[in-house]
Backbone of each chain as ProteinMPNN parsed JSONL, in Angstrom:
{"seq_chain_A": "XXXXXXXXXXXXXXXXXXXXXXXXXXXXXXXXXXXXXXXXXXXXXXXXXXXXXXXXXXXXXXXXXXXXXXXXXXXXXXXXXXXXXXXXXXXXXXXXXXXXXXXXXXXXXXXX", "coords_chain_A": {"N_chain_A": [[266.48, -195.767, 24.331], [264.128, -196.061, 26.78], [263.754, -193.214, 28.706], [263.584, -190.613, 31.538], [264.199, -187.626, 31.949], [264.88, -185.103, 34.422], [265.398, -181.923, 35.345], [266.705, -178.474, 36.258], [266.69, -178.366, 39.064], [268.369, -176.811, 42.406], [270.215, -174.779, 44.117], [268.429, -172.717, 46.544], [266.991, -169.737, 48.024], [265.173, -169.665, 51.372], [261.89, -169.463, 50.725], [261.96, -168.868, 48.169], [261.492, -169.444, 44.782], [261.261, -172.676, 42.308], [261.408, -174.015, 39.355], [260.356, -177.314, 38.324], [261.457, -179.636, 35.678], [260.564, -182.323, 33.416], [261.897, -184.462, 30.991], [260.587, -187.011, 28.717], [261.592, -189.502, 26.832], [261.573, -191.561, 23.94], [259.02, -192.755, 24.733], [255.398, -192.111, 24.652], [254.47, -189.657, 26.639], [252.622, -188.954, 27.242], [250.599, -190.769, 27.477], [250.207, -191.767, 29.868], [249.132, -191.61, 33.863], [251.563, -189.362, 36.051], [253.899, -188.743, 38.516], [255.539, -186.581, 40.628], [258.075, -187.948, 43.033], [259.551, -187.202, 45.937], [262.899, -187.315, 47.894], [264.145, -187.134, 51.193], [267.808, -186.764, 52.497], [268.289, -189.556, 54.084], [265.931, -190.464, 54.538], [262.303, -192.039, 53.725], [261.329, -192.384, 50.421], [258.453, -189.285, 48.93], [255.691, -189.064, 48.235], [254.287, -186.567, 46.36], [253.038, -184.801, 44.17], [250.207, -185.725, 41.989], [249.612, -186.392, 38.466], [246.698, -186.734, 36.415], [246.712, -188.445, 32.84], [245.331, -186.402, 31.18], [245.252, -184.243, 32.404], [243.308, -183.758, 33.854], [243.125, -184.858, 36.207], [244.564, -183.991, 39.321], [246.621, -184.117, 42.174], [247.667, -183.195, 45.52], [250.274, -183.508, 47.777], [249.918, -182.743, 51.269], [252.09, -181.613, 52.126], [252.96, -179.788, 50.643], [250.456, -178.681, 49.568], [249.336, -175.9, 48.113], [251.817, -174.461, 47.411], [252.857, -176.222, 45.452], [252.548, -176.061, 42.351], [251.634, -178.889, 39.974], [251.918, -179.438, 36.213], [251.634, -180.429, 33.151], [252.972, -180.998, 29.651], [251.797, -182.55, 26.89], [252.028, -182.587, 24.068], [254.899, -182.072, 24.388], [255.734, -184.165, 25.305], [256.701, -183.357, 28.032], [256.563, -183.166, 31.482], [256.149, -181.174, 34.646], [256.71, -179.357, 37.469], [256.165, -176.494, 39.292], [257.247, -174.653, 42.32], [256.778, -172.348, 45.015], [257.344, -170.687, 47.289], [259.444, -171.577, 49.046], [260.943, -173.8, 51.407], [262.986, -174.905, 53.973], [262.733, -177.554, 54.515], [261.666, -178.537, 52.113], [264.28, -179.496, 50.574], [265.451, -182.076, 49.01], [266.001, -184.636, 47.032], [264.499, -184.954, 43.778], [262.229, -186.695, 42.148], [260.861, -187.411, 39.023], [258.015, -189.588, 37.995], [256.698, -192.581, 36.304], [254.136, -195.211, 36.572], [256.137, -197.787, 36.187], [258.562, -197.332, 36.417], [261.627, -194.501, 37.103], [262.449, -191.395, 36.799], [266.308, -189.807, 36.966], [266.345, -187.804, 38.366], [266.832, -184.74, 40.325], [268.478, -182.717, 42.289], [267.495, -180.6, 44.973], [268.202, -177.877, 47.412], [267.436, -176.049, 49.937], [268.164, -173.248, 51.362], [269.491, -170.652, 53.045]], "CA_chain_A": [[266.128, -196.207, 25.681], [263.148, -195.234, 27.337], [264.337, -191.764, 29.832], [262.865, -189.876, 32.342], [265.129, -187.035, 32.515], [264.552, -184.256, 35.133], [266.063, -180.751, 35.604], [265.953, -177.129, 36.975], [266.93, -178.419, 40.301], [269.758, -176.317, 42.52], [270.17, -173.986, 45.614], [267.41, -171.638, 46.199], [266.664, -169.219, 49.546], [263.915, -169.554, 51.556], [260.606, -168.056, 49.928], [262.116, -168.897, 46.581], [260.815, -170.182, 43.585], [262.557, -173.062, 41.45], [260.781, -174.68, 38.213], [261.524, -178.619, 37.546], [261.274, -180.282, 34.361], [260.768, -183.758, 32.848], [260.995, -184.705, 29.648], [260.37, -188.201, 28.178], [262.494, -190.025, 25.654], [261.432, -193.112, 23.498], [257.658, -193.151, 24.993], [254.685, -190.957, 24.995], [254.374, -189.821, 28.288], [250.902, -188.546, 27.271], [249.382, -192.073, 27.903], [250.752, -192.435, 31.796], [249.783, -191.154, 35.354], [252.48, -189.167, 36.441], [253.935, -188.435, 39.583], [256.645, -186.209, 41.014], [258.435, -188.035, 43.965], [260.987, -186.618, 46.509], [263.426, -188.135, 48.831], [264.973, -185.613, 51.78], [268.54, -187.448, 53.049], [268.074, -190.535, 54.694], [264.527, -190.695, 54.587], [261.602, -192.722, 52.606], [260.24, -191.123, 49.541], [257.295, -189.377, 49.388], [254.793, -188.751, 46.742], [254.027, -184.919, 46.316], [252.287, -184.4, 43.108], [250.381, -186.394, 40.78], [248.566, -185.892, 37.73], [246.317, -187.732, 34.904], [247.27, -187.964, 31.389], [244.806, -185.474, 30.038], [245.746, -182.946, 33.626], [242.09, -183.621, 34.713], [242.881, -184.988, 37.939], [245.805, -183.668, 39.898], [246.727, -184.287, 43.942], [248.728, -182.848, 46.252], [250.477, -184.041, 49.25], [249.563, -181.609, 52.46], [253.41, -180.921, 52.933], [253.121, -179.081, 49.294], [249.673, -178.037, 48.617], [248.933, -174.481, 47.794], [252.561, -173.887, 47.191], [253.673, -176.28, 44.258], [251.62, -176.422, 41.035], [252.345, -179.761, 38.687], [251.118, -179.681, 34.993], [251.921, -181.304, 32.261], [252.617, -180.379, 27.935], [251.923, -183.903, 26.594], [252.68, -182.375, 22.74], [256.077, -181.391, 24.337], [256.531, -185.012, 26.057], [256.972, -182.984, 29.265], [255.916, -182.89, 32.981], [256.72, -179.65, 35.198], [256.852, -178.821, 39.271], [256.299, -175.174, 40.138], [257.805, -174.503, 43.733], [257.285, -171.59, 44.835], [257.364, -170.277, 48.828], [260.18, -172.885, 49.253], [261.502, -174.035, 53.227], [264.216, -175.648, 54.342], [262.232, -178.68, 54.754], [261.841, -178.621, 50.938], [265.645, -179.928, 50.372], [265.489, -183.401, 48.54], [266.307, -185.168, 45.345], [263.11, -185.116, 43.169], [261.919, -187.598, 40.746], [259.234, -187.776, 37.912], [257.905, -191.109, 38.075], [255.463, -193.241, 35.644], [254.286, -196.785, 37.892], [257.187, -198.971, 36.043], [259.681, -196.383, 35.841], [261.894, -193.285, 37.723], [263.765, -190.917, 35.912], [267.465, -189.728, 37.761], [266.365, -187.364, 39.802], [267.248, -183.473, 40.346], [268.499, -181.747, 43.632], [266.662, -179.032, 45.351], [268.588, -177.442, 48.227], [266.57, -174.857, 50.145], [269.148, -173.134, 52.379], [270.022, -169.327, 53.208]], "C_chain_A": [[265.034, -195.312, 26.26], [263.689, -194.313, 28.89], [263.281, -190.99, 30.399], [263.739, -188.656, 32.806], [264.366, -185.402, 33.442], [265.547, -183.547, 35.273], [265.58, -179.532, 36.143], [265.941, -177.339, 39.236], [268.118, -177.191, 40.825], [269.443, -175.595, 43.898], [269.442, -173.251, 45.218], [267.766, -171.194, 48.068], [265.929, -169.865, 50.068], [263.308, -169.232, 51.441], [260.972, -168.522, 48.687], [261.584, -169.57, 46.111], [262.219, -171.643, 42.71], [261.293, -173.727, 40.299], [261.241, -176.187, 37.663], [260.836, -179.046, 36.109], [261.518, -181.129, 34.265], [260.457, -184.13, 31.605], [261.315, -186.146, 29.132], [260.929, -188.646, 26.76], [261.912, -191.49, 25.245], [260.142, -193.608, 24.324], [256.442, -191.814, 25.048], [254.808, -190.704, 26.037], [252.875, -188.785, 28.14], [249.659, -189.51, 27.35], [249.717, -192.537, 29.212], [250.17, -191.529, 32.793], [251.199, -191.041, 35.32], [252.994, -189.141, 37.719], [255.009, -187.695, 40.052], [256.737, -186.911, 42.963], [259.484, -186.931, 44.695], [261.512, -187.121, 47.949], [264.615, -187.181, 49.499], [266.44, -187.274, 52.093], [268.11, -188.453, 54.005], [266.767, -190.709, 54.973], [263.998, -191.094, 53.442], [261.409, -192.13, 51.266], [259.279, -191.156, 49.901], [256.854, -188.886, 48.223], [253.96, -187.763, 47.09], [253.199, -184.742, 45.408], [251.902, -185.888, 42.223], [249.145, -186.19, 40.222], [248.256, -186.558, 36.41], [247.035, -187.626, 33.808], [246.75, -186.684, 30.783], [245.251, -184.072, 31.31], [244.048, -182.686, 34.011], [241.996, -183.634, 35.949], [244.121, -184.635, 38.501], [245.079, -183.326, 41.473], [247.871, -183.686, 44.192], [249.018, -183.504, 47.554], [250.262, -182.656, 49.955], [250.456, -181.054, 52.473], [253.409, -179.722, 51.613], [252.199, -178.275, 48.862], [249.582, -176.655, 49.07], [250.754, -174.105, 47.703], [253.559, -174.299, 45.906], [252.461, -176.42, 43.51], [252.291, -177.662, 40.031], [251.088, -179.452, 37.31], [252.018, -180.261, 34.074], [252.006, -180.348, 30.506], [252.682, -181.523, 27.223], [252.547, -183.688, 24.657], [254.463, -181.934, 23.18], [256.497, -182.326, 25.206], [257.229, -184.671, 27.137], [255.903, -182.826, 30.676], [256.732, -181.346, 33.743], [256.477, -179.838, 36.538], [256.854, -177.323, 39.108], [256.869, -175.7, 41.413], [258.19, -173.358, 43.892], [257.157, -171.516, 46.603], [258.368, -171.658, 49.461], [260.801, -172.776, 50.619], [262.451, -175.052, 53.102], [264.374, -176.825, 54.092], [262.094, -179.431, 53.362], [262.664, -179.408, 49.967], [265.213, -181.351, 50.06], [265.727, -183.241, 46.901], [264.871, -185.486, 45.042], [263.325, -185.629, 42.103], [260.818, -187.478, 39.952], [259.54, -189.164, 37.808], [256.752, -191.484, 37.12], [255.123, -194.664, 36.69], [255.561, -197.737, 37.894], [258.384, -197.95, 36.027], [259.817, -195.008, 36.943], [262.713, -192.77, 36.795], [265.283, -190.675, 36.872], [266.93, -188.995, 38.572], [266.757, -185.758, 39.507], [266.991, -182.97, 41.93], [268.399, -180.437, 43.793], [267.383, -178.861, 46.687], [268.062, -176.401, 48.564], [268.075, -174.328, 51.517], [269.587, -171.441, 52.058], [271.54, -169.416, 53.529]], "O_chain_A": [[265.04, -194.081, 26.222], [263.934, -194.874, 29.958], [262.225, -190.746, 29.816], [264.03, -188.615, 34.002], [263.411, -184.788, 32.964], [266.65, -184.089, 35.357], [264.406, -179.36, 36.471], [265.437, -176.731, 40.18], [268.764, -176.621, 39.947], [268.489, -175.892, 44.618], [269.377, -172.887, 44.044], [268.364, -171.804, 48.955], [265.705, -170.916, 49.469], [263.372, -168.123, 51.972], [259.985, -168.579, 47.954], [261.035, -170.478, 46.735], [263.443, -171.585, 42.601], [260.165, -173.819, 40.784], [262.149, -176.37, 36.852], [259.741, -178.669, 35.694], [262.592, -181.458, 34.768], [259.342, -184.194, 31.086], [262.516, -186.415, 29.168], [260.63, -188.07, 25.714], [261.804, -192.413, 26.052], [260.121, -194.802, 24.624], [256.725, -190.695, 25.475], [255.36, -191.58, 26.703], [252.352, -188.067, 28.993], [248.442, -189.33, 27.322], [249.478, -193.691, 29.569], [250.693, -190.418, 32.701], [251.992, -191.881, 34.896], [252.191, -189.822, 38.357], [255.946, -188.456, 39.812], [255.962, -186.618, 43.872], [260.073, -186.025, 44.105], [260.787, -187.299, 48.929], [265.572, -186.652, 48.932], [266.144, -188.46, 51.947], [267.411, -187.97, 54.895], [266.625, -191.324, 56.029], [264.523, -190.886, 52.349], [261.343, -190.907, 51.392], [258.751, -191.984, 50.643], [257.539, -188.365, 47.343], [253.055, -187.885, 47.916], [252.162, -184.373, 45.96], [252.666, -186.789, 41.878], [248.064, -185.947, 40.759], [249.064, -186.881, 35.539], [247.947, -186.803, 33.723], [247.433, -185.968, 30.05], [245.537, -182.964, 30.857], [243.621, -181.595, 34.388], [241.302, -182.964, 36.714], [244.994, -185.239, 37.878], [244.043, -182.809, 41.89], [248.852, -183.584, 43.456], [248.152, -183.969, 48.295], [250.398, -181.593, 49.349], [250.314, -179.868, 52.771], [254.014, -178.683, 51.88], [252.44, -177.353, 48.082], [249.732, -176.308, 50.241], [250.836, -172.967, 48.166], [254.455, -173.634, 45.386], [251.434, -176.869, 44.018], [253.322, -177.441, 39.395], [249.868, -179.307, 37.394], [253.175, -180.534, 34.393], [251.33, -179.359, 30.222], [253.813, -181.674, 26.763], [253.309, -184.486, 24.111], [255.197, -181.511, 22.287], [257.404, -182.003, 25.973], [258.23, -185.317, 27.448], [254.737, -182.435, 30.714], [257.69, -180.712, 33.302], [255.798, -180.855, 36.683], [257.934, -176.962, 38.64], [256.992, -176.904, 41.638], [259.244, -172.903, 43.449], [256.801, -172.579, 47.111], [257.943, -172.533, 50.215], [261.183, -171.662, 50.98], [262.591, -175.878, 52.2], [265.389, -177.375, 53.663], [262.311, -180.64, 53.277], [262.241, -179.898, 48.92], [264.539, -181.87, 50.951], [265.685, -182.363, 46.039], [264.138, -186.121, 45.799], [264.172, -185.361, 41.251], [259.722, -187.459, 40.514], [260.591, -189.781, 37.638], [255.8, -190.704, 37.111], [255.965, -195.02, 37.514], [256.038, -198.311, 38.874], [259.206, -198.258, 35.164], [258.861, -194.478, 37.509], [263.518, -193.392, 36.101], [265.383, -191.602, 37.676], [266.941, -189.425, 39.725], [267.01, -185.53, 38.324], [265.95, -182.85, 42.576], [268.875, -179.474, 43.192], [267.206, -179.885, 47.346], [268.036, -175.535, 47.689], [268.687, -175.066, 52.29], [269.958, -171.083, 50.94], [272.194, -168.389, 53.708]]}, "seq_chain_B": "XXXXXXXXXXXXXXXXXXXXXXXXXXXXXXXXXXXXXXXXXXXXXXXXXXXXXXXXXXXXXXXXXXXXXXXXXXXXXXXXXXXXXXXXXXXXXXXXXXXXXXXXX", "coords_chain_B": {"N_chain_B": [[249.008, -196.207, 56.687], [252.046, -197.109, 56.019], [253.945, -200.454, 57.071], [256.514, -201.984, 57.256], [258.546, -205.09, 57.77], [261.335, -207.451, 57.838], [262.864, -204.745, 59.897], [265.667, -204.716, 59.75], [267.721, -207.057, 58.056], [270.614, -209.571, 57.497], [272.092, -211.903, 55.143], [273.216, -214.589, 53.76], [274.652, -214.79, 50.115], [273.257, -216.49, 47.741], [270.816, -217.14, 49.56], [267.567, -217.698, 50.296], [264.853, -215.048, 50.606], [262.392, -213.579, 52.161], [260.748, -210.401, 52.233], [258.038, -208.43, 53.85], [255.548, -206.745, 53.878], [252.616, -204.43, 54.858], [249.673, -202.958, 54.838], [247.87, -200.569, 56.388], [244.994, -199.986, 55.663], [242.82, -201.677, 52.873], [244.629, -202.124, 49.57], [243.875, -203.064, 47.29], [245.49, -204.45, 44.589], [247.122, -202.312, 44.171], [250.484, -202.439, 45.036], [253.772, -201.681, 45.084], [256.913, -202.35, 44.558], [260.46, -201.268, 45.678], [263.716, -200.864, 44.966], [266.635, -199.67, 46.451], [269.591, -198.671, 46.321], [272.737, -198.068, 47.565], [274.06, -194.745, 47.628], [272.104, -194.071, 45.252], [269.237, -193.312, 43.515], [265.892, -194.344, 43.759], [265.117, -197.895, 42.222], [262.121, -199.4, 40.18], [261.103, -202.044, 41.325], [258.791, -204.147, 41.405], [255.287, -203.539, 40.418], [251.882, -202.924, 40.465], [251.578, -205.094, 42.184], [252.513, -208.08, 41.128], [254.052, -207.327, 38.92], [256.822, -207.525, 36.816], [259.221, -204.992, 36.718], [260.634, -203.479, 33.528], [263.704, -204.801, 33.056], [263.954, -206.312, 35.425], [265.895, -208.337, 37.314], [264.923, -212.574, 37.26], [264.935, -213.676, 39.831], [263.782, -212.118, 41.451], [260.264, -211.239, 43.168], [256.883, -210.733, 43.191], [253.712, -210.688, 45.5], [250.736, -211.487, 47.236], [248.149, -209.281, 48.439], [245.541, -207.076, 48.92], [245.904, -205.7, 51.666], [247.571, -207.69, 52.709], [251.452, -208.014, 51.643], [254.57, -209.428, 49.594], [257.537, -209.475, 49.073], [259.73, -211.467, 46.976], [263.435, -212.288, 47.172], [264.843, -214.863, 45.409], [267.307, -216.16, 45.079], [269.765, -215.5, 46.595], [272.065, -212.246, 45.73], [275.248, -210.897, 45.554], [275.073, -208.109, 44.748], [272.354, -207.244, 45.657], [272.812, -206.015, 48.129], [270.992, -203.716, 50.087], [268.175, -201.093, 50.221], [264.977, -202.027, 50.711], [262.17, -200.692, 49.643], [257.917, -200.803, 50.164], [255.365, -199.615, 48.616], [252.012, -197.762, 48.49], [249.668, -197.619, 46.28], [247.04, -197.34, 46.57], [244.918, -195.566, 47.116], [245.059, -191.881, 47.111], [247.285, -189.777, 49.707], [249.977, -191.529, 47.896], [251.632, -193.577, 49.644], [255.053, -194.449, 51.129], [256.838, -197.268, 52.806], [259.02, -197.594, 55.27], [261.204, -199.184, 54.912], [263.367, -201.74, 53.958], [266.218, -202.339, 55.192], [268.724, -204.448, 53.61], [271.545, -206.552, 53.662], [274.143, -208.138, 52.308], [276.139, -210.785, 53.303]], "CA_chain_B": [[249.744, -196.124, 56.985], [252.916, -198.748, 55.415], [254.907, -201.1, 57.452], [257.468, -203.13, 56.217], [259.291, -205.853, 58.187], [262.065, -206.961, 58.904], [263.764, -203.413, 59.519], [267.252, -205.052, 58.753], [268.419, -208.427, 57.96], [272.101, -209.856, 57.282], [272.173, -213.127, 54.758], [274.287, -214.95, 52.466], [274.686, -215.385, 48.771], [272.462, -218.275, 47.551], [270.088, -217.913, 50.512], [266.131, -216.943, 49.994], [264.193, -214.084, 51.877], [261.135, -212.922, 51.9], [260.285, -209.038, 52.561], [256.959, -208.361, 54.108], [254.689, -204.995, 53.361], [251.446, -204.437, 55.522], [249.181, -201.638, 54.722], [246.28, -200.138, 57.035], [243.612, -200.641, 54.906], [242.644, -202.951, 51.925], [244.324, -201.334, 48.325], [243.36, -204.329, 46.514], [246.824, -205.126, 43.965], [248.033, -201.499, 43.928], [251.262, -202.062, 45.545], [254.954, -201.845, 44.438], [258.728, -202.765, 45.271], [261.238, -200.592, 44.806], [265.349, -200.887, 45.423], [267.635, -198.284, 46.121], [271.507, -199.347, 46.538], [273.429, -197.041, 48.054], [274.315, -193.457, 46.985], [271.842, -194.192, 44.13], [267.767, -193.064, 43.363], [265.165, -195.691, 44.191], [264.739, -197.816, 41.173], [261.183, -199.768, 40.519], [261.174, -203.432, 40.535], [257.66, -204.208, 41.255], [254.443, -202.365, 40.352], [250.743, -204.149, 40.892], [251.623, -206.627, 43.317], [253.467, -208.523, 40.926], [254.58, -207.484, 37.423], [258.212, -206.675, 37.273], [259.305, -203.599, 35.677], [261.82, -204.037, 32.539], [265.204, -205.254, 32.909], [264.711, -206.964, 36.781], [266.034, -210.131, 37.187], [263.961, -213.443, 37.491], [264.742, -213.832, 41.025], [262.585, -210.905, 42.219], [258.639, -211.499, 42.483], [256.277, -210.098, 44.026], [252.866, -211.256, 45.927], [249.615, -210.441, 47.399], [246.411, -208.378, 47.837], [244.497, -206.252, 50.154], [246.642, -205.93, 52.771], [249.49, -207.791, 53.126], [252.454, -207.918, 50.149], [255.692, -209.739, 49.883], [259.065, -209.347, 47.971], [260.64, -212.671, 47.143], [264.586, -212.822, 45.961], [265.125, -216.367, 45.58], [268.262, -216.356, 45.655], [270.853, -213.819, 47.05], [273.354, -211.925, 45.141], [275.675, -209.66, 46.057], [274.458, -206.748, 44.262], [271.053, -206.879, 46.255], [272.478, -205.56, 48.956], [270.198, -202.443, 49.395], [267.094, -201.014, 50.872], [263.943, -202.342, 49.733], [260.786, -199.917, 50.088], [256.979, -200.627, 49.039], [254.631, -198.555, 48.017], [250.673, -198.491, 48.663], [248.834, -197.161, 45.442], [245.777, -197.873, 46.093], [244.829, -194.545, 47.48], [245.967, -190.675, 47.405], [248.682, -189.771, 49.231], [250.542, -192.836, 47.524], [252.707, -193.298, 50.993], [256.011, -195.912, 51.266], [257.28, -197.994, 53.912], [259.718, -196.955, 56.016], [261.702, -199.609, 54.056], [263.641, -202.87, 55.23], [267.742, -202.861, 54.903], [269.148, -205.83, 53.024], [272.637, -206.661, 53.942], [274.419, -209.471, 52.305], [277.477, -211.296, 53.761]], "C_chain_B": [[250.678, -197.271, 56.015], [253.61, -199.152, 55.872], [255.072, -202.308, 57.401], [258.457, -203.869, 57.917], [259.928, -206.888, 57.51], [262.312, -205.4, 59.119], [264.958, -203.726, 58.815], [267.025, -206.24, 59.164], [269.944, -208.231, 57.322], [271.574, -211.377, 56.707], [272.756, -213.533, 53.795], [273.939, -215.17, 51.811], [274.069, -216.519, 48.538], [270.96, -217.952, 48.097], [268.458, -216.935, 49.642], [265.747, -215.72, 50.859], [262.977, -213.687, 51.026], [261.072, -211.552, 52.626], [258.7, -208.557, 52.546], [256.242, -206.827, 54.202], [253.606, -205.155, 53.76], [250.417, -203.214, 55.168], [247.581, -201.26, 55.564], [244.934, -200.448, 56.828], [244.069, -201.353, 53.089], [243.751, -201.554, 50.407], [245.145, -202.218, 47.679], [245.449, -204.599, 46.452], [247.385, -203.901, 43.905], [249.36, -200.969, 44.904], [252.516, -202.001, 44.988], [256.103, -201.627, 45.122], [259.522, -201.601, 44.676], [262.663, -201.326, 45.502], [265.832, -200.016, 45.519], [269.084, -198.949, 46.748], [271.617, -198.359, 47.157], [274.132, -196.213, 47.407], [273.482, -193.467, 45.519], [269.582, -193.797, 44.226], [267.147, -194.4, 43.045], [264.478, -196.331, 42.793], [263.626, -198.954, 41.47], [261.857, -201.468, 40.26], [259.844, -204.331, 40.741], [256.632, -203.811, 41.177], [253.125, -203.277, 40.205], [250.757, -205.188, 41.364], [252.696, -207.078, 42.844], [254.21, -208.43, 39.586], [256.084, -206.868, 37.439], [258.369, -205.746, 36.554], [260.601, -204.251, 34.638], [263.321, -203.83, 33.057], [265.515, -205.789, 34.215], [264.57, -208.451, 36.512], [265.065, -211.011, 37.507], [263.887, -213.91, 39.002], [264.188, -213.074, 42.092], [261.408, -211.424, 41.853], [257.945, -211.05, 43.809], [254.632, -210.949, 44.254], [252.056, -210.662, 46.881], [248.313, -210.445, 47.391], [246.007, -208.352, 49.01], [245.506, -205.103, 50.927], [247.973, -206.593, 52.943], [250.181, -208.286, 52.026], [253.848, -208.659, 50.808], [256.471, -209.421, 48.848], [259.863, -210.879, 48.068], [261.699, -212.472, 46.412], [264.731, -214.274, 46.555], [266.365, -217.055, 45.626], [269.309, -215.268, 45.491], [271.702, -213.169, 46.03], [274.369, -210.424, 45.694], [275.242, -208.226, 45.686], [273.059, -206.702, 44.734], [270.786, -206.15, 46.89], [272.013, -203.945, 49.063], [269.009, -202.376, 50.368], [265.864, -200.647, 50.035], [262.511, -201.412, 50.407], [259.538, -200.459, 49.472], [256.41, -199.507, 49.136], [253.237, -198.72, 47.758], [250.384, -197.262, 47.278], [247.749, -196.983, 45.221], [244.906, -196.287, 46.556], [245.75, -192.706, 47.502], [245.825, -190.13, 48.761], [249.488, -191.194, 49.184], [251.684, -192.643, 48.728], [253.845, -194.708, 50.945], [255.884, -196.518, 52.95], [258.782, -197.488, 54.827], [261.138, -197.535, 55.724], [262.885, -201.235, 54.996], [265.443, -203.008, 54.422], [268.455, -204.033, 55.088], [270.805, -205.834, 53.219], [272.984, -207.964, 53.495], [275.673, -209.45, 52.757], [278.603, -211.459, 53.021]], "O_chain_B": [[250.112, -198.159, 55.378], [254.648, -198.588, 55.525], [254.36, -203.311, 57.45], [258.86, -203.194, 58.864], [259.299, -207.382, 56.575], [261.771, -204.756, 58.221], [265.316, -203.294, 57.719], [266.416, -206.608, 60.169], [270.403, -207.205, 56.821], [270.838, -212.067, 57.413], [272.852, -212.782, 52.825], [272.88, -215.79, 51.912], [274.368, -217.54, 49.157], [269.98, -218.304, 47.44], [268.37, -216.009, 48.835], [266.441, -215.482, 51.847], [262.713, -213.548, 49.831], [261.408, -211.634, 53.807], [258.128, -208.323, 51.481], [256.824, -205.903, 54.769], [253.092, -206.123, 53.199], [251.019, -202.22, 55.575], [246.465, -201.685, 55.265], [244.059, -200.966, 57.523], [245.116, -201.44, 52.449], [243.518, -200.345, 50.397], [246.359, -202.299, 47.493], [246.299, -204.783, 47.323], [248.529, -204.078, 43.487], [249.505, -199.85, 45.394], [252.334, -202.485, 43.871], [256.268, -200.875, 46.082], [259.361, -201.087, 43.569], [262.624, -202.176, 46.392], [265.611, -199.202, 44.623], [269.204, -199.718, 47.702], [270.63, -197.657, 47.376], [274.902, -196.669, 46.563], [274.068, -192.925, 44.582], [268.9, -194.21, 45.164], [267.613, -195.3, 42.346], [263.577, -195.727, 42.211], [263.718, -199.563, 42.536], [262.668, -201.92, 39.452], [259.899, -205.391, 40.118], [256.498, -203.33, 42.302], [253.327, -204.424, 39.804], [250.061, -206.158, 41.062], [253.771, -206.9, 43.417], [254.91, -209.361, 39.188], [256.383, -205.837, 38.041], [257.586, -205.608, 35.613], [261.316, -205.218, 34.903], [263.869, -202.774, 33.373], [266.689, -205.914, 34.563], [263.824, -209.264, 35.967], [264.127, -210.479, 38.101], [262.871, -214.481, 39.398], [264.142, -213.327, 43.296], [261.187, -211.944, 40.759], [258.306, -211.024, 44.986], [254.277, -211.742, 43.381], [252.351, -209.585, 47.399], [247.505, -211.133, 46.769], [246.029, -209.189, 49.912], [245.688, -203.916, 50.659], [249.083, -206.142, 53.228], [249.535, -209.068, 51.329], [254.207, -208.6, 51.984], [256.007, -209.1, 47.753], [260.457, -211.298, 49.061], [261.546, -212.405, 45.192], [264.734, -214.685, 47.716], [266.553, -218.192, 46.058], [269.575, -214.475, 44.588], [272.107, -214.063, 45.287], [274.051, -209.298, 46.077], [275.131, -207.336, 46.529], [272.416, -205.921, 44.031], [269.727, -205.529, 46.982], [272.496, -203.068, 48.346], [268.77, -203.274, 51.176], [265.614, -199.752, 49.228], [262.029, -201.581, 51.527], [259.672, -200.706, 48.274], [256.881, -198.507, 49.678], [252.921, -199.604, 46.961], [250.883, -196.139, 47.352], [247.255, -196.597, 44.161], [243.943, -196.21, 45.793], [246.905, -192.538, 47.892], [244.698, -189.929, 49.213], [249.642, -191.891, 50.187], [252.483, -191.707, 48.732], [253.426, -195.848, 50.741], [255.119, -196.262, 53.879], [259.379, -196.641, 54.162], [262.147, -196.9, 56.032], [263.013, -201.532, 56.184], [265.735, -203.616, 53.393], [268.777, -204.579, 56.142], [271.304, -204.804, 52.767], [272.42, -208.937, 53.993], [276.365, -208.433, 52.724], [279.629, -211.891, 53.545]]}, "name": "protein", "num_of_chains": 2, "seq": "XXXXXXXXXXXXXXXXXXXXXXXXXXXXXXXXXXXXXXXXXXXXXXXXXXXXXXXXXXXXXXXXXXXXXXXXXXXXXXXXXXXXXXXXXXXXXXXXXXXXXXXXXXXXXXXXXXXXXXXXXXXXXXXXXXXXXXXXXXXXXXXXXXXXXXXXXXXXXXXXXXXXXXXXXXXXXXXXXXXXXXXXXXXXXXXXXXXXXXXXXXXXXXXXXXXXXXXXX"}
């Protein structure tokens, strides 16, 4: 079955760092736009990071930039999230996404 | 910007609806449906206006361009009920809708 699995989520401080991971089952994921979503409690998602196949072009959303880095290891069928100077505000379930496809998800709790 | 109407509807099993998606400016066919049930991560069921993603049923479809987008189920089922978001692509930051809660009877 084609998977999108994500990890490296969990409680962090404020200021902290956390590292996510996605790795791809049953497709390259070195021929897709990626994207890391994230969805705080009861609110829309929002689309935070996203980055070409080859990691030429990569965006940030405003709420994120200069504090997460996404890249990619397409020989290692993985995507990545840095997060580091992490806020409260931070707190959501995060997804790696391709256009037809989400993987499950991984929760980030920012909380002292 | 993306807004979606209705906010909520209530309708029975069988019946049709349409779900309407507006977006600020033009971005052409790059829009997409999603679902999310409740207690569950938002899964895709339309991506370029109208291609469905694998494994959604035939009574989802999607429609379009520029500007304004629809979601058609054609006919209800209980497992629909849910909140349907789109999604403008056509530009970065890819932004949703604020999303429109489906309630069936």
């Amino acid at each position: 079955d084609v998977l999108l699995v994500a990890s490296g989520g969990g409680l962090v401080q404020p200021g902290g760092s956390l590292r996510l991971s996605c790795v791809a089952s049953d497709f390259n994921l070195g021929l897709y736009i990626l994207t890391w979503v994230r969805q705080a409690p009861g609110r829309e998602p929002e689309c935070i990071a996203y980055i070409s196949p080859t990691s030429r072009t990569i965006y940030y959303a405003d709420s994120v930039k200069g504090r997460f880095t996404v890249s990619r290891d397409n020989a290692k069928n993985s995507l990545y999230l840095q997060m580091d100077s992490l806020r409260v505000d931070d707190t959501a379930a995060y997804y790696c996404a391709r256009d037809d496809f989400w993987g499950q998800g991984t929760l980030v709790t920012v909380s002292s | 910007v993306v807004t979606q109407s209705p906010v909520t509807l209530s309708l029975s099993p069988g019946e049709r609806v349409t779900l309407s998606c507006r977006t600020s400016h033009s971005v052409g066919t790059y829009l997409a449906w999603y679902q999310q049930q409740a207690g569950q991560g938002p899964r895709v069921l339309i991506y370029d206006t109208s291609s469905k993603a694998t494994g959604i049923p035939a009574r989802f479809s999607g429609g379009g361009s520029g500007t304004d987008f629809t979601l058609t189920i054609s006919s209800l089922d209980p497992e629909d009920s849910a909140i349907y978001y789109c999604q403008q692509r056509g530009s970065w930051p890819y932004t949703f809708g604020q999303g429109t809660k489906l309630e069936i009877k």
